[in-house]
Every structure is written in structure tokens, then in C-alpha cells.
MILOFI-540499 format. One record per residue (C-alpha): x, y, z; residue in three letters. Coordinates in steps of 0.25 Angstrom, whole numbers, plus 5000, padded with zeros to 4 digits. Example, Ala and Ser with C-alpha at 12.3 -4.5 7.8 and 13.67 -1.06 7.14 Angstrom:
<atoms>
504949825031ala505549965029ser
</atoms>
This chain:
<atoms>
527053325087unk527753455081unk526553565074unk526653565059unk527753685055unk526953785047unk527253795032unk528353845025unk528054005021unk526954015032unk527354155042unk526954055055unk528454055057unk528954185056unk529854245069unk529354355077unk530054495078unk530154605087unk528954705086unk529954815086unk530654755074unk529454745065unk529154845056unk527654925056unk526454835054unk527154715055unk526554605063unk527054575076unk527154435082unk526254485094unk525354505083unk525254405072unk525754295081unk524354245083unk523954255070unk525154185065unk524954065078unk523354055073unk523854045056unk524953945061unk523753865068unk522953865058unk523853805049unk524453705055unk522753665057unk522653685043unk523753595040unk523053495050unk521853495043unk522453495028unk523153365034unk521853285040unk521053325026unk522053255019unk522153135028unk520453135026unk520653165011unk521553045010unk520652955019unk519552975008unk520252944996unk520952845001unk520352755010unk518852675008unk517852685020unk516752635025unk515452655018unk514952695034unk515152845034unk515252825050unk516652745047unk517352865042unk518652875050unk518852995055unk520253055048unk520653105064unk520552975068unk521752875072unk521552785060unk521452905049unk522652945056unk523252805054unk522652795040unk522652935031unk524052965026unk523953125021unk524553115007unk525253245010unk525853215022unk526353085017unk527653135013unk527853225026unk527053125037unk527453005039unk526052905043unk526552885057unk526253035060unk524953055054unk524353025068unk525053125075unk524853225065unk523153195066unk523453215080unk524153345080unk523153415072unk522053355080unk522553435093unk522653575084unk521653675088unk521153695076unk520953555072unk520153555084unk519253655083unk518853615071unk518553465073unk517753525086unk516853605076unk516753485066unk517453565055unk517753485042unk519453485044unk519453495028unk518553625029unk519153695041unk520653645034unk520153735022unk519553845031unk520953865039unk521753865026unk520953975022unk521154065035unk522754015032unk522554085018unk522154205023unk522954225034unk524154205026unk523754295016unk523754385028unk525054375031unk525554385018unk524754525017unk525354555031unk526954515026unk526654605012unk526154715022unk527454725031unk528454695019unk529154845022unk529054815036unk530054695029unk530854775022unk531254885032unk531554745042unk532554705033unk533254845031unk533254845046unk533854715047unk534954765037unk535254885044unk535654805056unk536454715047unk537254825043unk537354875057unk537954745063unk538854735051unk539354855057unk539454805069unk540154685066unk541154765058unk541354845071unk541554715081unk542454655070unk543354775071unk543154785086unk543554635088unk544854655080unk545354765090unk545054675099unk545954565096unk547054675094unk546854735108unk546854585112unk548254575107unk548854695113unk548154645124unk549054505125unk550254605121unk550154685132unk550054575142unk551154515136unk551854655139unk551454685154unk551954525156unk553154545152unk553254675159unk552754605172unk553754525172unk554754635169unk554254705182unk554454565191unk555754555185unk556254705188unk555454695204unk556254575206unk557654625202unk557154765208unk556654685222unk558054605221unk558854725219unk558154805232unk558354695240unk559954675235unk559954835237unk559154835251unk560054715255unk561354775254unk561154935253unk561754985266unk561055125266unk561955245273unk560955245286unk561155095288unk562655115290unk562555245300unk561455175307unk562455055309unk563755115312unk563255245321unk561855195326unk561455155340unk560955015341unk559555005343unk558254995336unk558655075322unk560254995324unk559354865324unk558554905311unk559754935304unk560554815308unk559454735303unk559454815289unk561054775291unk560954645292unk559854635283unk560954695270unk561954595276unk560954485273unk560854525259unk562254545255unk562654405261unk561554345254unk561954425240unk563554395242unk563854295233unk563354395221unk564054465213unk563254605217unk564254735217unk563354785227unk563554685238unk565154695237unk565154835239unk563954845251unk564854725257unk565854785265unk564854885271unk564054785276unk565254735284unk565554855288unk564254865294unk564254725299unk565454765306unk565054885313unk563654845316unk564254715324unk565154815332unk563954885337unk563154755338unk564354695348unk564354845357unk563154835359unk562754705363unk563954695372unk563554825379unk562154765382unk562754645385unk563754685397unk562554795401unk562054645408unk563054665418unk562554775423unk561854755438unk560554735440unk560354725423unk558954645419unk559654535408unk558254495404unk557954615400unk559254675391unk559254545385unk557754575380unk557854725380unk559254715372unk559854595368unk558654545362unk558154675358unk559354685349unk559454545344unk559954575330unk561154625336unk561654475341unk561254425327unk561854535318unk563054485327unk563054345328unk562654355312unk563654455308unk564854435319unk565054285326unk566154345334unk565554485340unk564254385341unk564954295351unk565654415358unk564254465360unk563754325365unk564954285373unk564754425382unk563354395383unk563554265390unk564754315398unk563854445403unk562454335406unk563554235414unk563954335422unk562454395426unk561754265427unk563054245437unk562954335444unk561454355446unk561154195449unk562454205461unk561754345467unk560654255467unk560954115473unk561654205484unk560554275486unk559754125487unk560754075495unk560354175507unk558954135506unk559153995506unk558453925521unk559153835530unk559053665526unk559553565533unk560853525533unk561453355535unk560953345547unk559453365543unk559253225541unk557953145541unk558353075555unk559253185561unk558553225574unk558753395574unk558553395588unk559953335590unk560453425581unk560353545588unk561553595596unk561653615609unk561453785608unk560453755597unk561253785586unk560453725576unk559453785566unk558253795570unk557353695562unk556353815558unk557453865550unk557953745541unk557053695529unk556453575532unk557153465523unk556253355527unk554953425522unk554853495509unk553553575515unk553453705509unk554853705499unk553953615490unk553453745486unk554853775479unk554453665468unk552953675467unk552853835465unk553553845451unk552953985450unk553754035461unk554654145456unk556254165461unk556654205475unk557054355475unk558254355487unk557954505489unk556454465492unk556954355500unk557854435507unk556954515513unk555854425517unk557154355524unk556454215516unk557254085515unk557053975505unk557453835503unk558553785494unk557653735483unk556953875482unk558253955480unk558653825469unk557253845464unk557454005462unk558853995458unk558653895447unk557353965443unk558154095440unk559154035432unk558153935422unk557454085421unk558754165416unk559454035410unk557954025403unk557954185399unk559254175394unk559354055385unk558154105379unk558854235375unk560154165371unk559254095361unk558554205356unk559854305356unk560954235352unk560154125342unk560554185326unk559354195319unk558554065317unk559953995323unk559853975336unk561353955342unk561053835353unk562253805356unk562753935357unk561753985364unk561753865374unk563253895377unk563054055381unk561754005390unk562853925396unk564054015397unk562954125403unk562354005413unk563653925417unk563854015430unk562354015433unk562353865432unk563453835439unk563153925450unk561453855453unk562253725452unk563153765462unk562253815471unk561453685471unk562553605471unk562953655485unk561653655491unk561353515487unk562753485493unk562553565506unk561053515507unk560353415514unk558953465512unk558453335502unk557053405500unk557753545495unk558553475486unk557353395480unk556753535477unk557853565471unk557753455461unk556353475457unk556453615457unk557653585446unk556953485441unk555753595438unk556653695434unk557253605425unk555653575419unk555353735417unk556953725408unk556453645399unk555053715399unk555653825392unk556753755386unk558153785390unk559053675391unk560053745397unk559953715409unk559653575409unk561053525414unk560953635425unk559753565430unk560253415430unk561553475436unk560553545450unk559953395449unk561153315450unk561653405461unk560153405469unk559953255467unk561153185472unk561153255484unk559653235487unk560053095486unk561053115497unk560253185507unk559053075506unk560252975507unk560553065520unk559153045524unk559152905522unk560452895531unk559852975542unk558752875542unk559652755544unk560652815555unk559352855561unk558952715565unk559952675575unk559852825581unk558452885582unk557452835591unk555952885592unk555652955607unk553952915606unk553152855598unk552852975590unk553253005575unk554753015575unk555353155567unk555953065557unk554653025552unk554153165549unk555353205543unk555353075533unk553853105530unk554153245526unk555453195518unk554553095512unk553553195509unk554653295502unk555153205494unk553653135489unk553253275486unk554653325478unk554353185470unk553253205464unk553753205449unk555053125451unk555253005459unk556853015461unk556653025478unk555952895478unk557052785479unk557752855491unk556252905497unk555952745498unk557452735505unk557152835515unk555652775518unk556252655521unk557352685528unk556452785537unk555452665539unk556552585543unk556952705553unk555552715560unk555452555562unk556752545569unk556352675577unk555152625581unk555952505588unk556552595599unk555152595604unk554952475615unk553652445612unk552952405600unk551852485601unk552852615603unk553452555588unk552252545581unk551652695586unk552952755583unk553052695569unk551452705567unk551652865569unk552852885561unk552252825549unk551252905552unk551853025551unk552552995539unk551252965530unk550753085536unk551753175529unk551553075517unk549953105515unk550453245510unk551153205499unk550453195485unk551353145476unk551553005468unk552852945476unk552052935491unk551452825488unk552552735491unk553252815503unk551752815509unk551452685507unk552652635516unk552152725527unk550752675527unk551152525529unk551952545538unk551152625547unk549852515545unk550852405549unk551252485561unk549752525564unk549552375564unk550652335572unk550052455582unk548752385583unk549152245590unk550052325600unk548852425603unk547952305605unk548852225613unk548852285625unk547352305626unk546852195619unk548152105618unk547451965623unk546151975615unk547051965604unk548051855608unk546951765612unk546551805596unk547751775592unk547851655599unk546651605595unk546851615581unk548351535582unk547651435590unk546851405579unk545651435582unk544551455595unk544351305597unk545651295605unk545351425614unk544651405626unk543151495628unk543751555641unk545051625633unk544051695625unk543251735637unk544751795643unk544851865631unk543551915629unk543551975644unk544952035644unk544352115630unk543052145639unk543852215650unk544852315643unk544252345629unk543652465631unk544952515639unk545852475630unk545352545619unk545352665628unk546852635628unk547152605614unk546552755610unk547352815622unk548552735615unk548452785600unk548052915605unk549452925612unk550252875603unk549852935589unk549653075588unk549053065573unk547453075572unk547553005560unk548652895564unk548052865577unk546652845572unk547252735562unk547852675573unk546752655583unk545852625572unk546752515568unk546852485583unk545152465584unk545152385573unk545952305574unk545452275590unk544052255583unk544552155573unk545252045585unk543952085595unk543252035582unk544251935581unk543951885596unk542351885594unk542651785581unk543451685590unk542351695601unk541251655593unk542051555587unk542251495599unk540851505604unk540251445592unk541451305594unk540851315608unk539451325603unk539051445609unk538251575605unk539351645596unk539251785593unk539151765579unk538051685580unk537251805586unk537951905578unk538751945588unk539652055593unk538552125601unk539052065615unk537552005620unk538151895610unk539551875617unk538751865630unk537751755625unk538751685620unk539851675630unk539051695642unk538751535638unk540151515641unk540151565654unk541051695650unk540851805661unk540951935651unk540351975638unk541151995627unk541252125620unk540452125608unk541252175597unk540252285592unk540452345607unk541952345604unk541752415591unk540952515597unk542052555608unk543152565597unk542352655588unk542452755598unk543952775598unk544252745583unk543752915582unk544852965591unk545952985582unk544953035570unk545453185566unk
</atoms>
């Protein structure tokens, strides 16, 4: 509930002031605060007790009680609270709050002290309102006391009135200057602006007019420079300034400025001259290439390149003196390139090694070549053409730099065909290369590159080079009969042809395909030879022994050649399988000069031999095929050996095999055949295989080749012994005798049992006892 305001005129109320802006004596709120707290307290007590004596007053007058004293209500109590309306406080109070009101002044300290005493309200109401009296007289003796204090307050208070009357006199006046420097302000920016933009305007035409002045102001210096300097670095500086002014007039001529018409014929002069000196000098660089012994590489960097605003200014400034200058280049790089490319193919020539010639054919025999004083080239001297041997290091050692004849010369070295093409055409791509790079870079206008032209100079400058490596191959493909050479040579072109386009320059793309079209139709012809030779050998050439004929080592080692020079292409593989089958053919028409079958099948068994021998080195994708054929053909001839081998040792054990199993079984053949058979295989086993390794010794020379053979000999003689044991105990157990296989046989003791019933007068040979024997020759032939 809000506390009761004090009454109107009481001092409860008054605001406290700084102690230094009371006058002397005053009261300070420090010091009359409490007692202004306690005279507040106490009136509002006062005022609490005023208001319960009328509430008891009213009770007594107006309301009848009990004639028991005890039953006086006490006027604290809820019900007086309910009942007693104050006639004072009916006007201000509404009923409702009379409860709340009893209730406040029951929690007031005073009002508490005194119903703990047991004080008569009424009386202790009258008491305090006497102590109220008194201290209010006191302050009205304390305001009386410091009225001057008052009076010299309000002249201060006046003084500081006047003063900040002043004051706001003065900050009136100030804040009028204010808004007028403010507008002087605004003027003024309005000014510099203008002026701002003034300046941009007169820096723009200023800018404008130095770079119309610098553009075509030919200063006095400029022209001496021009006419009587030397050309170099300074020359080059102030052709670039005259270039630079010609630029700028051209771009201004179609404006009406006096300045340009006037400065317009000495720019022409200047043009004029400055070309003349241009033209002198390059031409007299230019023919200093012909020179001997003059390094063209390096003036074209040192120089031409050095100097390479000179061709522009030109081919800018003057189309005609440009395309002298260009036309005496070409004609001055045609005849160098010419004439160091010949000085070096006849230098290669002289180191190139003796090849065979038409008669070095697969099947042509050299020992009936040779005349009858030996006149014929020693064979350690010619390149062999069957094998490619070492020369496949022409193609695989891409690093390898260009033969230098004088270093040759005096080492007294030789070289294949395909490593003089390789070093020739190597030299070439390198200038061609070098020098198409330069065209494009020295003769190119700025940011237009002149393909065309430039394309036509690179070939006036090459055309005699060309022509010359294209002749040179074109005769020795025409002369030649060296097929692995001229392989090389196409896939050397064909790597050369690669790095081209590695770096890009086409120019020599229809030189390539015009080497190919010259390389490849001849290698067709000289494989078409080989294949020829092959077929006129069949009615002519006849084997002396059994041994591996020459002819099959030569085709193994043109095989292998051409395997290994086709391991990214596959364009030898149609007339390679014509050669094998024709070759094949060859060898089974050679081995029937021999009278015996036996002689046939060893002669062909080590010819295939040798040929899959020299195929096993070969590692690239297409000797699959050409290895295949081989192998079949030597397994069907290994087989065909085996019969004839056995036949002469154990030629009857097998027919009566044989016979037995076209007869239709052992039930038609008699015991004692069996016992014949058995006996004739008793008596010469071990001495024939004593023969049959003595044979295979003999007749193949190959470890590895003779130990498939005889292993393929033992094996299969185990598999018809095995054979025979099977129709033996067959035919026991029809007779009803002990069988082998009923004892687990093999052993021999078995055998014996078992025949020895049947009156047979050996034992057979048990087939473990056989096995035993054979495995001490099937480690012969074991490397």
C-alpha cells in the first residue's frame, strides 16, 4: 500500500542542496535530515492514531453493545475494520480500503511501540501531536533565523541569470557567424569543383596535345641519327621512335591538323632513307652466309634476329625492298643447305659397308659362288642381310647423335645403309626444324603470321636438299637387295616422321611419305625374291646329312629380323606367312631325298629345331603365329621319330600289339604268341635301349632337342610294354589263371606265378624293372 503524502505547507518535502551553496548557519541535509525523517514518522503515526480514535469515537456513538464489558470489540479488530466508517475519511476513503488502511498503521513503528506499552492510542495520538508542535515551531524559528542566508541565495541566483544572459547573447551571435562561414563554405566548394574540372579539362587537352606533339615532332637529332648513323643498338632505338611518329600521323590523317601536312613529307623522306639502309644492311649480312665455314645458326641469332625490327619496318614500310630482302635470303639458305648436305652425303657414301647384292638370296649356296681364283668377297666383310644382329641398335638408340665423317675417317669405321639414312635425315629434320622456326619468327609481321609465305621460302630454300635425300634413297633402294636394311630404313623414317610432328613442322611430311613409297615397294620385291629363291630351290638343293641345313638358319634369322622390326606395325606379316609356308614346304621335299624314313624325320626334326631356337629370342607380339607352325611340325615329326626308333628294337612287341587290337581282342590269340613276345622283349631290351641312346646321341647334336627326343622315345616304349602287360593279364584271367592284376602286379615274382602254370620257360620282365632301366638314360641329354 503507498505511505500517506505529508500535508500541504509541511518542510518533509524540501530538496536537498550542496553544502557549498548554502549560506552560513544553514542546515545541511547531513544534518537536519534525520530530524526531518523522525518529524515525517511521527506524523504519519500521528495521522494513524487521529484515524483509529475517530473510528473508536464513531463506534461509541453509534453502534449499541453488549451490557458484558468483556464483548467490547476491539476497534483493531477485523470486524471494527469492517464495521466503523471514519466520518472524515468518508469523503476521501472509500469503505473497501478501511481494512488496508488499519493494516498499514498497525505495521508502523510507532503504532507498535506503543500498543506493546499498552498506551491509550488517544493519549499517545495527543502526546505526539504535541512533540509535532513543537518541532514545527522550531523550524519555523530555524527558517526566520537564516532568512538573509535567503536573500543573499536569491541575489546569487540573479547574478548567474545575468551572466548566462550574456552568454546566450554571445552563442546567439556566434551561431549566426556560423551559418555565414557555412555558406562561404558551400560557395567555395562550389568554386574548387568547378575549378577541378577546369584543371581535368586543360590535362586532357594538355595530354592530347603532347602526345599529338610527341607523335609527329621530328626532332634535328632523330634525322642525323637516321641518315648519317651506323646501324646498331642507338640506330635501332631511333628507328623505333621513327616508326613510333609514323604510327601517329597515319592514325591523325584524315584531320584537318596544319601540323600533320607540313611534318608529312619529312616523314617520307625519312621512310625513304631509313629503308635504303635497312635493304644495305641486311643484304650484306645476308650474302656474308656464303662465306666458308660460316655458322648460319649463329648470325641468324646474333643478327638477323638481333635486328628484327629492321625486316618489320620493311615488310611494314616497303613490300617490294621486303621481298628483295626475302627472296636473297632464300636464294643465299638454297645454295648452303645444298651445298653442305651433298659435301655430306659424299662424305657418307665412303662410309657406307659392303651388302649383298642379287645373288644373296635365302637358298643361294655362297660356296658356289665363289670363282675359281676366289674372287668373291670375303663373307666377313658384307653385312649380314639375313640377320639384323647389332644394326637393330640403328633404330632403338634414338639418343645417338650424327656420324661425324672426319671422326669416321680416321677410326677407318664403316656403317650400314640404314645408319648413314638415319644420320642424313637426322641432320636435315634438325636444320629443316631450326629453320622453319626462324622463318616463322623473322619474316611473321607483328601478330600476322605469313603461313603461306613462309611455307613457300622453307620450300625454295629445301627443294635441292629434298630432292637430293630422295635421290639418294631412291637409288640405293633400287640397287639394293639388303630387305632387313631397307626395313630399318622405314622405321627409322617412320620415327623421324614421329619426332616431325613432336615439334610440329609439317613441312616435311610429303618428304617422309615420298622415302616411304620409295623403301616399301622395293622391300616387297626383295621378299618376293626370297620367296622365289625358296621355290627354284626345291628341285635343285639336296641336304648332304641329316644335320640342320643353312637354309633353315638363314630363314630363322630372317624370321627373327623381321618379328623384331615388327613390333608396332604389322605390314611384313602377309608375305612372312608366305615365306614360312613356302620354306616349310622346301624342307619336306628336302627331306625326301633322304632313302630312309628315319633319315627324313631327324633331318626335319633338327631343322625345325633350329628354326624355334632362333625364334625363342624374339619378344614381340606377332611370333606367336610363326612359332606355332614350327612347334607342330616338329611334335608331329618327334612322333613319327618315335615308331621308326622303336621299330628296329622292339618292332615285333608292337605288331603283335597291334595285332592283337585289330583282331578284336586276346580271345582269338593263342597263349604261346604271347609267350614269343614276351621272350623276344626278354632277350634284347636292355641292348636296345643301349642303341636307341647311341642312336639319338648320333644324330641330334642339341642337348635340349635330343632330350625331348629320347624322352619321347622311353615313353612312349613304357606305354606299349604297359600296353602288353594289359593284354597278358587279360588273357590269363579268360584262361583262368593267376593275373598280374590280381596280385598287383608289375613286380615280376607275379609274372612268374602266373605263367609258370602255363608252362612258359622265362619270366616276363616286370614293368617296374623296365622303368627302372629307362630312367637311367632319360638324364643324358639333360644340360
Amino acid at each position: 500500500m503507498e505511505t500517506p503524502e505529508p500535508p500541504l505547507g509541511q518542510p518533509g518535502t524540501t530538496k536537498a542542496t550542496g553544502p557549498a551553496d548554502l549560506p552560513e548557519g544553514m542546515v545541511t541535509p547531513v544534518q537536519g535530515g534525520s530530524l526531518a525523517r523522525r518529524t515525517s514518522q511521527k506524523r504519519q503515526s500521528l495521522t494513524g492514531l487521529k484515524f483509529l480514535n475517530e473510528l473508536l469515537d464513531d463506534h461509541e456513538h453509534d453502534h449499541v453493545h453488549d451490557s458484558d464489558p468483556t464483548n467490547v470489540t476491539s476497534p483493531l479488530s477485523p470486524k471494527a475494520e469492517q464495521e466503523v466508517v471514519p466520518l472524515s475519511f468518508q469523503d476521501d476513503l472509500a469503505f473497501e480500503q478501511v481494512g488496508d488502511r488499519i493494516s498499514e498503521f498497525q505495521e508502523d513503528e510507532f503504532v507498535k511501540q506503543a500498543l506493546a506499552k499498552g498506551m491509550d492510542l488517544r493519549e499517545y495520538a495527543h502526546h505526539i501531536e504535541s512533540e509535532l508542535d513543537i518541532v514545527g515551531q522550531d523550524h519555523e524559528d530555524d527558517y526566520v533565523h537564516q532568512s538573509q542566508a535567503f536573500v543573499d541565495l536569491h541575489g546569487q541566483i540573479k547574478s548567474c541569470d545575468e551572466i548566462l544572459e550574456t552568454m546566450e547573447n554571445l552563442l546567439s551571435i556566434f551561431q549566426t557567424d556560423l551559418g555565414n562561414i557555412s555558406t562561404e563554405i558551400q560557395t567555395l566548394q562550389t568554386k574548387s569543383v568547378s575549378m577541378s574540372i577546369q584543371l581535368k579539362n586543360r590535362m586532357a587537352v594538355e595530354n592530347h596535345l603532347n602526345e599529338l606533339l610527341e607523335g609527329i615532332l621530328v626532332t634535328p637529332q632523330l634525322i642525323r641519327k637516321i641518315y648519317d648513323g651506323e646501324v646498331d643498338d642507338t640506330w635501332l632505338a631511333a628507328l623505333g621512335d621513327l616508326n613510333s611518329k609514323m604510327y601517329h600521323a597515319k592514325a591523325r590523317q584524315g584531320r584537318h591538323i596544319r601540323a600533320l601536312k607540313e611534318v608529312g613529307p619529312e616523314l617520307e623522306r625519312l621512310r625513304i632513307k631509313t629503308v635504303e639502309k635497312i635493304r644495305e644492311f641486311l643484304l650484306a649480312k645476308i650474302k656474308s652466309f656464303r662465306i666458308p665455314n660460316t655458322n648460319v645458326q649463329i648470325m641468324q641469332h646474333s643478327v638477323l634476329l638481333k635486328y628484327k625490327e629492321l625486316n618489320q619496318f620493311v615488310m611494314e614500310r616497303h613490300s617490294e625492298v621486303a621481298a628483295e630482302i626475302r627472296q636473297t635470303y632464300a636464294n643465299t639458305l638454297r645454295w648452303y643447305f645444298s651445298n653442305q648436305f651433298e659435301n655430306y652425303a659424299a662424305g657418307l657414301e665412303k662410309l657406307q659397308s659392303v651388302v649383298g647384292d642379287k645373288h644373296e638370296m635365302l637358298c643361294t649356296d655362297e660356296s658356289a659362288r665363289k670363282g675359281l681364283f676366289g674372287t668373291a668377297k670375303a663373307l666377313h666383310q658384307k653385312t649380314n642381310v639375313f640377320a639384323v644382329g647389332s644394326r637393330l641398335d640403328t633404330l632403338k638408340n634414338q639418343e645417338a647423335g650424327l656420324i661425324l665423317i672426319h671422326v669416321a675417317n680416321e677410326k677407318n669405321l664403316k656403317y650400314p645403309y640404314e645408319a648413314l639414312f638415319r644420320s642424313f635425315n637426322l641432320a636435315l629434320i634438325d636444320n629443316a626444324s631450326s629453320e622453319y622456326l626462324f622463318l616463322v619468327e623473322y619474316f611473321s609481321k607483328r601478330l600476322q603470321p605469313d603461313i603461306d609465305g613462309i611455307q613457300a621460302v622453307f620450300s625454295q630454300i629445301f627443294e635441292p636438299t629434298l630432292k637430293l635425300g630422295l635421290a639418294n634413297v631412291k637409288e640405293y633402294a633400287d640397287s639394293s637387295f639388303d630387305a632387313i636394311g631397307i626395313l630399318l630404313c622405314l622405321r627409322v623414317n617412320h620415327q623421324l616422321a614421329k619426332e616431325l610432328e613432336r615439334r610440329r613442322i609439317p613441312m616435311l611430311d610429303k618428304y617422309g611419305d615420298a622415302i616411304h613409297m620409295a623403301l616399301w615397294p622395293r622391300f616387297q620385291i626383295i621378299v618376293d625374291m626370297h620367296i622365289e629363291s625358296v621355290r627354284k630351290a626345291k628341285t635343285k638343293i639336296k641336304p648332304k646329312n641329316v644335320h640342320p641345313h643353312w637354309i633353315a638358319r638363314r630363314y630363322g634369322e630372317f624370321a627373327c629380323s623381321l618379328l623384331m622390326l615388327n613390333d608396332e606395325q604389322t605390314d611384313v606379316m602377309p608375305r612372312l606367312a608366305l615365306l614360312r609356308l613356302e620354306t616349310s614346304s622346301l624342307f619336306e621335299i628336302m627331306s625326301k631325298t633322304f632313302p630312309e624314313t628315319k633319315s627324313r624325320l631327324i633331318f626335319l626334326i633338327n631343322t625345325f629345331d633350329l628354326v624355334l631356337t632362333l625364334l625363342a629370342d624374339v619378344r614381340t607380339s606377332g611370333v606367336e603365329a610363326e612359332s606355332d607352325h614350327w612347334k607342330l611340325a616338329l611334335h608331329q615329326s618327334i612322333a613319327l621319330f618315335v615308331e621308326e626308333e622303336l621299330k628296329p628294337y622292339f618292332g615285333e612287341l608292337i605288331s603283335f600289339i597291334r595285332m592283337v587290337e585289330i583282331t578284336g581282342g586276346v580271345s582269338k590269340v593263342q597263349l604261346d604268341h604271347f609267350e614269343r613276345a614276351s621272350y623276344g622283349f626278354s632277350n634284347t631290351w636292355r641292348q636296345s635301349l643301349l642303341s636307341i641312346n647311341t642312336s639319338v646321341i648320333q644324330h641330334f647334336s642339341s642337348f635340349k632337342n635330343g632330350t625331348l627326343v629320347l624322352h619321347q622315345v622311353l615313353g612312349q616304349l613304357i606305354v606299349y610294354y604297359t600296353r602288353f602287360h594289359s593284354l597278358l593279364d587279360e588273357k590269363l584271367q579268360e584262361l583262368g589263371g593267376l593275373s598280374v592284376g590280381q596280385t598287383g602286379g608289375g613286380n615280376g615274382q607275379n609274372t612268374a606265378i602266373a605263367t609258370s602254370t602255363r608252362g612258359w620257360s622265362h619270366q616276363p620282365v616286370g614293368i617296374q624293372t623296365v622303368m627302372v632301366e629307362v630312367k637311367k638314360f632319360r638324364s643324358n641329354f639333360l644340360p
